[in-house]
C-alpha positions as CSV (number, residue, x, y, z in Angstrom):
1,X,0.0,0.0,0.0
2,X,1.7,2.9,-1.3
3,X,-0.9,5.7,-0.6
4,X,-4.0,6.8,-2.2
5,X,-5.0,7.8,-5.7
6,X,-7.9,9.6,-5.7
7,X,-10.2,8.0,-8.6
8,X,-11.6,11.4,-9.5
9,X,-8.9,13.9,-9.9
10,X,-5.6,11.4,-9.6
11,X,-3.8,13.0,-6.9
12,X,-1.9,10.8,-4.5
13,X,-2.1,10.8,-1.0
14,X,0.3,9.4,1.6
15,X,-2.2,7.9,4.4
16,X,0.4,6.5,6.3
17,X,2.6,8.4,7.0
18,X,4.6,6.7,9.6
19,X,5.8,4.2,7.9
20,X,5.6,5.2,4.3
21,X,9.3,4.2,2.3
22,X,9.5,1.1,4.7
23,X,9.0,-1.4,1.8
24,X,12.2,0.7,0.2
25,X,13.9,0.4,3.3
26,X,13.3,-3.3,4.1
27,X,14.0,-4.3,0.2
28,X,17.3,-2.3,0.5
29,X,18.0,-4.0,4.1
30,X,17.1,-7.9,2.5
31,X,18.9,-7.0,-0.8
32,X,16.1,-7.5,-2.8
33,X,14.7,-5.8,-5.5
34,X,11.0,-3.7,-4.6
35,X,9.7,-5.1,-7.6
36,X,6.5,-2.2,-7.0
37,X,4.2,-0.1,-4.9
38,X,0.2,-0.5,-5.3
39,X,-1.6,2.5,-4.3
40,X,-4.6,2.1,-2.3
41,X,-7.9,1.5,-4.7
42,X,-11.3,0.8,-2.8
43,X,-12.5,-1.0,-5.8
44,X,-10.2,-3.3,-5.3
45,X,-11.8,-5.0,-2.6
46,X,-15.6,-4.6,-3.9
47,X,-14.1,-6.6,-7.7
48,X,-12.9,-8.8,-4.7
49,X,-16.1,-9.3,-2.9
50,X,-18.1,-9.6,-6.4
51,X,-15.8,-12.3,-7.5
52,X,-14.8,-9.7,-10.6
53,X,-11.0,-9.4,-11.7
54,X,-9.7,-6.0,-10.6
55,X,-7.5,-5.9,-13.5
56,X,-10.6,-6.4,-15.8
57,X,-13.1,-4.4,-13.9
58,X,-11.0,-0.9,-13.5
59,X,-8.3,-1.5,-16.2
60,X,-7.3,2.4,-16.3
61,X,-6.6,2.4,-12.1
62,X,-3.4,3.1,-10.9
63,X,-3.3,0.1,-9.0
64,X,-3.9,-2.0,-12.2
65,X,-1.0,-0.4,-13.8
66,X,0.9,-0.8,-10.4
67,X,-0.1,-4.5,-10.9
68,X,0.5,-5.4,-14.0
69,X,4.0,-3.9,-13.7
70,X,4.8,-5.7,-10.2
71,X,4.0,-9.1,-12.6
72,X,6.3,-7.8,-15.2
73,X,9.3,-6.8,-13.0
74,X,8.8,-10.4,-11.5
75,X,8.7,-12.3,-14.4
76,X,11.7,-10.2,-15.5
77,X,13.7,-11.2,-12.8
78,X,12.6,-15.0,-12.5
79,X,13.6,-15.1,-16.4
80,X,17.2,-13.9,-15.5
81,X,17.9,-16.1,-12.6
């Protein structure tokens, strides 16, 4: 969870604050790549509770993009191992 995007104007918001930068911070302390960040997205968890895709159902979120590019970083780096 990365903050919020607000689905109306895009802006981002930083919700919490305390411990936002701690994925960078434990990726950097593991040595592992932070293969993303997924803002927050309400309609996430109603395509959950409806049984919809996510991906399908809001295709233009920032969380889908933040997604789909998580997947591709991943399968980027399991290709080169």
């Amino acid at each position: 969870m990365s903050g919020f995007v607000c689905p109306a104007c895009h802006g981002e918001s930083d919700i919490f604050i305390p411990s936002t930068g701690g994925a960078d911070r434990l990726a950097e302390q593991f040595g592992i790549p932070l293969l993303g960040k997924v803002p927050l997205d309400p309609r996430i968890g109603k395509a959950c509770d409806s049984g919809v895709s996510f991906l399908d159902a809001v295709p233009d979120s920032p969380a889908t993009h933040a997604l789909l590019d998580i997947v591709d970083r991943a399968w980027a780096h399991a290709s080169a191992c």
